[in-house]
N, C-alpha and C positions, 0 to 999 in steps of 0.2 A: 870817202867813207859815206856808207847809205845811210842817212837818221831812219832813228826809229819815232815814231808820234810823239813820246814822251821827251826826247831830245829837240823835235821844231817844233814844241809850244813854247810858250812865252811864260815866264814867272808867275803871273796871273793867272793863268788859265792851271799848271800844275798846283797852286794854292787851290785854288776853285775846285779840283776834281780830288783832292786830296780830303779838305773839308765834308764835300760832299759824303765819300765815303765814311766819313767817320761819322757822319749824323745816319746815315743807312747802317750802321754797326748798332750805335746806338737805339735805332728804332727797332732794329730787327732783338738785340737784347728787353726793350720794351714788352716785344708781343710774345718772346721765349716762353714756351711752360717751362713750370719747373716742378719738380719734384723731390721731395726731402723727408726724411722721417722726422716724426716727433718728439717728445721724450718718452714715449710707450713706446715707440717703434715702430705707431704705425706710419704708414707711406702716405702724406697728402701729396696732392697735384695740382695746382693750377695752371689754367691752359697760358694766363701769363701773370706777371708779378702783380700782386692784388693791386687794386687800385683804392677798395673802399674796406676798411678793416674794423672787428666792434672788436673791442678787451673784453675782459669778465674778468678781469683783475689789477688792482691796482699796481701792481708791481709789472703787470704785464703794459700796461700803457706805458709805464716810464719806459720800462725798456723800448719799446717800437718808438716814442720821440728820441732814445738814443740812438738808434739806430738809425736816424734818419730818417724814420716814416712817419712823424708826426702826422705831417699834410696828408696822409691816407685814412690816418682814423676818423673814424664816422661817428663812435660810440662807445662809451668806455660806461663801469657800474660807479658804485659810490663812493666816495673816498679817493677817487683816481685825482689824487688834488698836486701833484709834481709828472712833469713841470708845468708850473703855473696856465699855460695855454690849455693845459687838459682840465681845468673847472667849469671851460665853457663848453663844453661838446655835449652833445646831448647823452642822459641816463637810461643806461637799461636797468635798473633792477642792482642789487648788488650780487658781489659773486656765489654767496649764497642762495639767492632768490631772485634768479633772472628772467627777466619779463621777455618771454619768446616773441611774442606778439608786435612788441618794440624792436627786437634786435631784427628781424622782417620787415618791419617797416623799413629799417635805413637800407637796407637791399644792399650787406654785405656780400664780396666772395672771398671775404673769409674772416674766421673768427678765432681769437686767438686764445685757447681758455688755459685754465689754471688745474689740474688734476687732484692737487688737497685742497680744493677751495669750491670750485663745481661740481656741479651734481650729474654724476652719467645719464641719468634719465634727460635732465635738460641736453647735455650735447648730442644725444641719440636723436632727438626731435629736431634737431638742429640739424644734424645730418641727414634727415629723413624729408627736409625740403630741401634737399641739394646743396646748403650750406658746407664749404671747405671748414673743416675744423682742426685748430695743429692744438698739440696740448704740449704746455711749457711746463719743467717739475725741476730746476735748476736745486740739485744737491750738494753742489760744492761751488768753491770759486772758481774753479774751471769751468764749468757748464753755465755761470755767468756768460765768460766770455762767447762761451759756444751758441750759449741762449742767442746773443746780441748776432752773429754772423750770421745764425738760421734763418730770423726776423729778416736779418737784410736780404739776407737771399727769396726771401719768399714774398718782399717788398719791393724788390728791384732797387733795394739801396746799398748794396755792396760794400761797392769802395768806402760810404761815409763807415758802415756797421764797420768793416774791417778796423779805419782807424780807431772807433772806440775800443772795439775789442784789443785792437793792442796795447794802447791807453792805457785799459782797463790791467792787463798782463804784465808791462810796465811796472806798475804799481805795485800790482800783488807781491813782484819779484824782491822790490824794494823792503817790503814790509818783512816777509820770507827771509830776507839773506842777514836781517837787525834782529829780528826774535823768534822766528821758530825754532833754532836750539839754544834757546835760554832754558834756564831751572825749571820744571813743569812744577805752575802751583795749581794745588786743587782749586777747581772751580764750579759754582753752582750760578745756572742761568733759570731766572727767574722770570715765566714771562708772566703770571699773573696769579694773585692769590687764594681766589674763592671760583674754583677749587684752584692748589696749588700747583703748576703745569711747568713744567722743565722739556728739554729735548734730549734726544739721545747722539749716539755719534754717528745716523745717520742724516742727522738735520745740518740743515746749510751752517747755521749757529754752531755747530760745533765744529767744522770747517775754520772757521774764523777761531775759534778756544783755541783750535791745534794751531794753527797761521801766527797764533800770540802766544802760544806755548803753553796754553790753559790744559791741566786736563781734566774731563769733564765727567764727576765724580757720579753724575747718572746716567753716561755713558753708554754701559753694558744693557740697558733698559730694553725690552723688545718695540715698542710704539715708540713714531716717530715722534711724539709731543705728549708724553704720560702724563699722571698724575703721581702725585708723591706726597707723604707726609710729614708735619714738623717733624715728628722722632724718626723719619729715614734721614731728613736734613740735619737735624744732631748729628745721628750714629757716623754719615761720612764726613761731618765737621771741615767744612772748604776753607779755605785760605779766604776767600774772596767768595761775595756774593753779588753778582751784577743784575739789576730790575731791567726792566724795560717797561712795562706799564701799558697804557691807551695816548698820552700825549706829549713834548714839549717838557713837561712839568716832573720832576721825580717822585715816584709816587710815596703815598703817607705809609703803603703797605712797608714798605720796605725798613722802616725806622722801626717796624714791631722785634725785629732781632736781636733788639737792644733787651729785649727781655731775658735773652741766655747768653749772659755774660759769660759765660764758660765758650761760648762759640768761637772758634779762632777768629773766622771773620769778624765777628762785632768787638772781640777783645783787640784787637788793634786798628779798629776803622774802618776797615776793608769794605763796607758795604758802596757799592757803587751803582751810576744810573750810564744808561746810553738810551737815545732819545728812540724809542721802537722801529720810526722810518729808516734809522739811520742801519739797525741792523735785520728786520725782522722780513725790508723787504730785497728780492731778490734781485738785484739792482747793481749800476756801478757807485752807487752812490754807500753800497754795504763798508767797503773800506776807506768810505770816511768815520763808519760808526767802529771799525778794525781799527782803526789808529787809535782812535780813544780808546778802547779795549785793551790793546797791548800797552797803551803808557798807564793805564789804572793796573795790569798783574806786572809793569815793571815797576811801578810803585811796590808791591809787595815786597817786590823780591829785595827792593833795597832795602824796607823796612825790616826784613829777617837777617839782613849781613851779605846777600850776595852780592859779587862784584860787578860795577853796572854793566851796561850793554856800550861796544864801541860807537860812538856817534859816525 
């Protein structure tokens, strides 16, 4: 029988040229462009997986250290304060008022920004010095996931983004198959007082009401994050009232409900907090603030007689 080359090498030697190849795969996936739309749709490209990344939003940095790109960021705005490694990276500006002049200096090729949070004048000037710019606008729990896959792909960190992203799916599923068709109690999400600001059911937050069975009594609203007043909060009288606030802390506003004891929510307690990072950013970190959520309206639901949920 005539060997063929790979048959009269020696163990060693097919190790050796096996390895090899696989670090030529690997180098050659390094310098791939790549190209992906954003969440407007539009088409970025880079010639290959960024290597130097700014955020322009806090939510946006965690996500890219979830995805395994921490080590590429260069530059995130204020408050980009999870995970802890992102307080030390240098500030551009926050995402409301980003310093061009900085985010140039770090000589990104590319910038990840936030579409309800940045200002298109800044990312047009961003793009007008050659700057890549993806825009992330993550409205449901799904497009978490898909948030985290795209970052990877456009990171050259794939495989880690994948497993978070299914992690992340995992989880949701788990929460999904325990209380999305539980009793729907009305729900009013409060994120802050002065003026009084709710979401409607196009916001991520009320993804999460439906995901725990909430449903969300200023829902039908046309703006993604309205305004509303005490007597609209009377007239649909919610089961439940959840704050969110600025910090850690439950806010003082939230105890002023105690003043319409006719409220259902304040007449049986129902006023509840979820710490803001845990739900407000768009993050996988959202359905740690979902678990609290769904045990605060399956609190309700026992409180009125319904039968619990199967453990």
């Amino acid at each position: 029988m005539i060997d063929t080359p790979l048959r009269s090498a020696s163990p060693i030697a097919i190790l050796t040229a096996v390895l090899c190849l696989s670090f030529v795969g690997m180098a050659h996936t390094a310098r791939a462009a790549v190209e992906i739309d954003d969440d407007t749709g539009k088409p970025v490209r880079l010639e290959r997986p960024a290597q130097r990344i700014v955020s322009l939003a806090p939510h946006v940095t965690e996500l890219l250290f979830a995805a395994g790109a921490g080590p590429q960021v260069v530059g995130v705005v204020s408050y980009s304060d999870f995970p802890p490694e992102a307080k030390s990276l240098p500030q551009v500006g926050s995402y409301t008022k980003v310093d061009l002049e900085a985010v140039a200096a770090l000589r990104p090729d590319l910038v990840v920004a936030w579409q309800s949070g940045n200002r298109d004048t800044h990312l047009d000037r961003l793009r007008a010095l050659g700057i890549a710019v993806f825009i992330n606008e993550p409205r449901s729990l799904d497009d978490v996931a898909r948030s985290l896959e795209k970052l990877g792909r456009l990171a050259g960190t794939g495989p880690a983004a994948g497993v978070a992203a299914q992690a992340f799916r995992d989880r949701h599923a788990i929460l999904a198959a325990r209380y999305r068709d539980r009793p729907p109690v009305r729900t009013f999400y409060q994120i802050w007082d002065r003026p009084m600001m709710t979401v409607n059911d196009e916001h991520l937050i009320a993804d999460v009401m439906r995901l725990c069975g909430g449903r969300n009594v200023f829902g039908g609203l046309a703006t993604l994050a309205p305004t509303v007043s005490v007597e609209a909060v009377l007239a649909a009288d919610p089961e439940a009232i959840i704050a969110s606030g600025m910090g850690e802390a439950r806010p003082e506003w939230l105890e002023q409900w105690k003043r319409w004891p006719s409220l259902t929510a304040n007449a049986n307690g129902h006023l509840f907090f979820v710490p803001p990072d845990l739900l407000q950013r768009h993050t996988p970190r959202i359905l740690d603030g979902a678990a609290r959520l769904c045990e605060q309206l399956e609190s309700v639901r026992i409180d009125r007689g319904d039968a619990p949920t199967a453990q």
